[in-house]
N, C-alpha and C positions, 0 to 999 in steps of 0.2 A: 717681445720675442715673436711673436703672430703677430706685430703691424700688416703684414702683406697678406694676411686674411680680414683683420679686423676693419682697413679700410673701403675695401670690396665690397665686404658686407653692408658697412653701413651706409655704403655707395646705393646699393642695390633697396636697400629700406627705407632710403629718403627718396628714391623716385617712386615708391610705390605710394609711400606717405603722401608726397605732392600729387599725387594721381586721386585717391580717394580722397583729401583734402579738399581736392578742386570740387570733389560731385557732392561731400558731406561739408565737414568746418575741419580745418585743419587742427584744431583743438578736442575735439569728439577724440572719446575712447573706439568707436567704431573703426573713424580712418587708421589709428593705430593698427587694432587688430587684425584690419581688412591689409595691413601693408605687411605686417609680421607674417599670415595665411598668404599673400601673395609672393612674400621672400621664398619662403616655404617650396609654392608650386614652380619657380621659377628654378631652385636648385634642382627639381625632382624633372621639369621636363629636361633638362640639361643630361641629365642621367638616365635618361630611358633607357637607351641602346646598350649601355653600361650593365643597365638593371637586366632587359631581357638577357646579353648573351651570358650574365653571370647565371640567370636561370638556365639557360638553354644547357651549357658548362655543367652546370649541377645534373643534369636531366642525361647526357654523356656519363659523367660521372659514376653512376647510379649503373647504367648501363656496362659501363665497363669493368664491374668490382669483378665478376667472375673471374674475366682472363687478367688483374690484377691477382689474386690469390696464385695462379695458375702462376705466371709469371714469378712471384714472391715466392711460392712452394717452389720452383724448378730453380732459382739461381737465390738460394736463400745465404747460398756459400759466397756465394761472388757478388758483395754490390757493387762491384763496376757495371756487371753484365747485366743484373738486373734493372738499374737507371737507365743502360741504356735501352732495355726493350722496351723499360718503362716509357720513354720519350718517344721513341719509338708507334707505340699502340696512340698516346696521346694528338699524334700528328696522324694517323691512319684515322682517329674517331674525330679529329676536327678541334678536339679540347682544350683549352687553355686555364691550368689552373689556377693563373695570374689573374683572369679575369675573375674569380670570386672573392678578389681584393678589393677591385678598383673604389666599388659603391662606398663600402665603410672607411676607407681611407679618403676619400671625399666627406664626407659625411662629416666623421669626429671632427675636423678642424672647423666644419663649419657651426657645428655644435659649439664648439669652443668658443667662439667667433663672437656668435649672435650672443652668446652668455655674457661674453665679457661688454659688449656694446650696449644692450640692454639693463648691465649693471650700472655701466659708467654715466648714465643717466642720474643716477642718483650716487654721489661721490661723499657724502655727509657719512656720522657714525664713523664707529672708531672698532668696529669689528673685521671679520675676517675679510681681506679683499675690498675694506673701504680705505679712503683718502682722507678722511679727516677733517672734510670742506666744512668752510659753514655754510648754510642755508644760503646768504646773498653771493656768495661766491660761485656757488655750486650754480647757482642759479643764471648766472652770469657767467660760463665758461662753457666753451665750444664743447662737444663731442663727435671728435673724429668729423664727418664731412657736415656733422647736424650743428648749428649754428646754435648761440645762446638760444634767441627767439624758439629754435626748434627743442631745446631742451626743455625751454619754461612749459610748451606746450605738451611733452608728453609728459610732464612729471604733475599737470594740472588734468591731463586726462584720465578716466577712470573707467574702469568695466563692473559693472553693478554698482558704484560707489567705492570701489577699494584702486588704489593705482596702480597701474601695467606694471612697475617692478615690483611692486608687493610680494613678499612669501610668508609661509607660514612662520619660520622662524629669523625671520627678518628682527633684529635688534630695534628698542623702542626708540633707542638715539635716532634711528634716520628716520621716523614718523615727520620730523620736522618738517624734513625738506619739501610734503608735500603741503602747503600753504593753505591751497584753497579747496581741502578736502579732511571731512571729520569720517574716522574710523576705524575699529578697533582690531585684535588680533582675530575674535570671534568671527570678524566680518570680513577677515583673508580668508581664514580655515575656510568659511561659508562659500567662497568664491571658489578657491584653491583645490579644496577636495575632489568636488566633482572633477574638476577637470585632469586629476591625477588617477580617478578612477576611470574614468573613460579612457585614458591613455592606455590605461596598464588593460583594457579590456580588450583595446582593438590590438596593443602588445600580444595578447593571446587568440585572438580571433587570427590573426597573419601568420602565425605560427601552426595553428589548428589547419590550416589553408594548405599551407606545406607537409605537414605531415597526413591530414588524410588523403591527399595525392600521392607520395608516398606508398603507403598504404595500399591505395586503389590498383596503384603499378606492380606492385609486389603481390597482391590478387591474382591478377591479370599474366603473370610472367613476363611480364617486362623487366623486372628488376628480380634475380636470379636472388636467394639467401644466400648469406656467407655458407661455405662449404670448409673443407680440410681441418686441420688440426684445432686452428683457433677462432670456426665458426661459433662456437659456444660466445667464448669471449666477444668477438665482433659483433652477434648479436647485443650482448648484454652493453656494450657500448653504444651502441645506438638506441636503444631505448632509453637510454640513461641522458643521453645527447637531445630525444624526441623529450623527455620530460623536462626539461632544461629551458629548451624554450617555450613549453608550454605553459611551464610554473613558474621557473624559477624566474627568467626574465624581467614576468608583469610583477611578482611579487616584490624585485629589486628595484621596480618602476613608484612601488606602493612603500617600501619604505625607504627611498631618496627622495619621494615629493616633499617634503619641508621645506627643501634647498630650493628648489625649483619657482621661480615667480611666474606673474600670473602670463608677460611675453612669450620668455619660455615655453611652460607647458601650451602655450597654443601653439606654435612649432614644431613641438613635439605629439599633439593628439592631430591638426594638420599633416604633417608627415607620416603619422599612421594611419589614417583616414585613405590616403593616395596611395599606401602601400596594398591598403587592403582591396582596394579596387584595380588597382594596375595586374595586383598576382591575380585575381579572377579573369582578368578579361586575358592577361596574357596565358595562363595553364586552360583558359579554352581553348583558345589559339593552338598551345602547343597539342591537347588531346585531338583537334582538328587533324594536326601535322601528321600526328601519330597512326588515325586510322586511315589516312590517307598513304601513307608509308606501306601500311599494315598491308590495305587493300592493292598496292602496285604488287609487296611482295608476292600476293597468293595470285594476281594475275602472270606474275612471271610464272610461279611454279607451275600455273594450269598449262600457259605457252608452251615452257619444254618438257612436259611430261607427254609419253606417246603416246599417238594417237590411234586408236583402235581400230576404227573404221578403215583410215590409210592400210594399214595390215593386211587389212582382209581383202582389200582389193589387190593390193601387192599378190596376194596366195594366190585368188583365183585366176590373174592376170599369168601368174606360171602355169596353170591348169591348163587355159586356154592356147598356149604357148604348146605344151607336152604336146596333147590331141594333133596341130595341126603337123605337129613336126612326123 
């Protein structure tokens, strides 16, 4: 059903593979993982522009809840009139709130993608989402654009000794498939964990990002609190919302890591790794934007507020006028 993502992908994995192959051994767990971290960074530079204007959007957003309440309080009768002022304000503020789709609908299929292609490495076992292969078959049959020879090699390569598709609750049927490697469940857990804790860290560290900016703005008055009838509730929604991804997120990250092998979770602590560093360097940028905004506003207001001095020469310029007349 996903062929037209699953082949992309593995399109995009086997040149990175043949890239660190060439500088390491194309058999090394390193080249692997150095190609899965490099899949990673190539969907996310793809996505920048994407990523920023959905930040920028958000940051509109944020700015414009007041005269949304105001808007929703005065045409609460008429949603025609209100959509349309709604539209209306959104095209006056520049916002698009299409664009705070774009990221995660890119994203999930490619999630999908790498999962399925990373799986299909290992086709042995007779569990959920296996083929049923034996060992010399499995071993012996293309995946997607990775050729046997490329199969045999990542299913012989290993990150501490446990293999790239390893998971915690990996069934002991497909141990087989990997030949020329000894190790047990104790020694995925060992590998696997870490790397499901750290995910679910940096999970929470990128979310901690966004919401003490947040925060900071709503200090600052930049982001106005809910007001009118159903400010209580509005508020109480968004804390509920900020604790959501604070907790609940990485916690959902901490107990699906079983499923997750050891390719995967490097994609996924990779892709939070770049998330957590793109939002820092882009919310400086944007607090840049901000005081710079700040500081033209207050030089306008100095502009056209009058000028005192002007005045006073105006008066005595009539004075001097009176006398000689």
């Amino acid at each position: 059903m996903l062929n037209f993502v699953y082949w992309p992908i593995s399109a995009v994995l086997w040149f990175w593979h043949k890239i660190f192959g060439f500088i390491f051994s194309p058999d090394s767990g390193i080249s692997w993982i150095l190609a899965i971290v490099f899949l990673t960074f190539t969907i996310r530079v793809l996505l920048v522009k994407p990523m920023v204007n959905q930040m920028r959007t958000m940051r509109r957003m944020q700015e414009m809840q007041p005269r949304m309440q105001e808007i929703r309080a005065k045409y609460k009768n008429d949603q025609q009139k209100m959509a349309q002022e709604t539209q209306k304000l959104y095209k006056e503020m520049g916002a698009n709130p299409l664009a705070s789709c774009i990221v995660p609908i890119v994203q999930f299929p490619v999630f999908l993608g790498l999962l399925h292609v990373l799986r299909s490495f290992n086709r042995t076992g007779t569990g959920l989402g296996s083929l049923g292969m034996s060992v010399e078959e499995n071993r012996n049959t293309a995946n997607y654009v990775f050729s046997p020879e490329d199969v045999r090699s990542f299913l012989d390569a290993d990150f501490f000794g446990v293999p790239l598709s390893a998971y915690m609750a990996m069934p002991e049927s497909a141990f087989a498939a990997f030949t020329g490697l000894d190790f047990t469940r104790v020694n995925i857990i060992a590998v696997c964990l870490p790397l499901v804790i750290m995910s679910a860290v940096f999970t929470h560290l990128n979310a901690r990002l966004s919401v003490t900016r947040q925060n900071e703005r709503r200090a600052s008055g930049k982001i106005s609190a809910p007001t009118g009838d159903n400010a209580q509730m509005m508020e109480t929604q968004m804390q509920m919302m900020n604790k959501m991804t604070l907790w609940i997120f990485p916690v959902m990250i901490l107990a699906s890591g079983f499923m997750w092998h050891i390719g995967l979770l490097m994609y996924m602590l990779a892709n939070n790794v770049w998330t957590f560093f793109q939002t820092r360097i882009v919310f400086d940028k944007m607090g840049k934007e901000e005081a710079a905004e700040e500081e033209a506003r207050r030089e306008a207001k100095r502009a056209s507020a009058p000028q005192v001095a002007a005045r006073r020469v105006d008066k005595r310029s009539k004075r001097q006028r009176r006398k000689g007349s």
